[in-house]
N, C-alpha and C positions, 0 to 999 in steps of 0.2 A: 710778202712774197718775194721771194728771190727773181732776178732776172740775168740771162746771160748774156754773156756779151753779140750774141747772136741778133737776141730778142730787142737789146738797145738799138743795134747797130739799123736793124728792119722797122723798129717806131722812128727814129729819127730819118728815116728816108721818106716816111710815110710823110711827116711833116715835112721834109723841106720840098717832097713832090707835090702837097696840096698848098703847101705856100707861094710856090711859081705860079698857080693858076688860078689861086683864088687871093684876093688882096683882103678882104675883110677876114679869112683863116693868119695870111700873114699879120697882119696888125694884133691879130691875138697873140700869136706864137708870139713878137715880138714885146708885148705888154705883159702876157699875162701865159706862160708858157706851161702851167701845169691843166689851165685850160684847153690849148689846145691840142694837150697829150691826151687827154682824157677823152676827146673827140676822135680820137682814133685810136686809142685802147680801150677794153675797161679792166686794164692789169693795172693797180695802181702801182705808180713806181715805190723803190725802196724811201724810206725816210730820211736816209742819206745822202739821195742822191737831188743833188740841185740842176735841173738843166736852166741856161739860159742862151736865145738864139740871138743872131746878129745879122744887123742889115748890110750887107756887101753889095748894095745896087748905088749906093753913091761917093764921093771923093775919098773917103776911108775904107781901107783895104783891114779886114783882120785874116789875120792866119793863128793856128793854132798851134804853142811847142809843142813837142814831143815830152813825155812825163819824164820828169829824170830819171836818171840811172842811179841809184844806191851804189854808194861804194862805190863810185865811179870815182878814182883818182883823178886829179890837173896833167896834161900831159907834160912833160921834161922839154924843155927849148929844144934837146935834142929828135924829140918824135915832132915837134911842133915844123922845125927847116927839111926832115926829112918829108913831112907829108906835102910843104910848099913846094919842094922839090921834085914830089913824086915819089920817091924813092920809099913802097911802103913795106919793104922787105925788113927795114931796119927794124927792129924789135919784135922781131916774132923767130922764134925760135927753132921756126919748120924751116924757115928759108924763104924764097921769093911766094908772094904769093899771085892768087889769077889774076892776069894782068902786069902785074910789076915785073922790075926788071930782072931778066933771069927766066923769063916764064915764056913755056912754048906750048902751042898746042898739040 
C-alpha cells in the first residue's frame, strides 16, 4: 500500500505524541519501531521504508539534514564571499533580490 507524505507526516506525530506521555509506548518506538507503528496504524508501512526514532531527552542532540539536492552544483568562492557578505544579488540574473541590496518595498 502506498502512503503519502500526508499519511506519514500524521503516523509519525501520532507516535511522537503517545511517546511524550507514555514511556513504556516510548521504549518501544525506541527499540522496536515497526511495533509501535502498528499500534497506531493498521496501514502497514511500504517495504521500503525503514523508520527509526531517536531519544532527544538526554546529552545528545540529533537533528535531521535536509535530503540533498540532485544536481545541485559547489558554489564558486565567488557566490560563497558574496553571501558572507550579504550581497545576494550577485548571480541571479533578475537583479537584487527580497531583501538584498537594491530592494525596496
Amino acid at each position: 500500500m502506498d502512503w503519502s507524505n500526508d499519511e506519514i507526516t500524521l503516523l509519525l506525530s501520532e507516535v511522537a505524541r503517545r511517546s511524550s506521555v507514555d514511556p513504556e509506548f516510548r521504549d518501544l518506538a525506541l527499540t522496536n519501531p515497526a511495533a509501535a507503528i502498528a499500534r497506531v496504524s493498521t496501514k502497514p508501512l511500504p517495504g521500503d521504508l525503514d523508520i527509526k526514532f531517536l531519544d532527544n531527552s538526554g546529552g545528545t542532540r540529533y537533528f535531521p539534514l535536509p535530503d540533498p539536492i540532485p544536481g545541485l552544483e559547489e558554489l564558486s568562492e565567488t557566490e560563497l564571499l558574496a553571501i558572507a557578505g550579504g550581497d545576494v544579488s550577485i548571480g541571479h540574473p533578475q537583479g537584487p533580490t527580497i531583501g538584498g541590496p537594491g530592494w525596496k518595498r
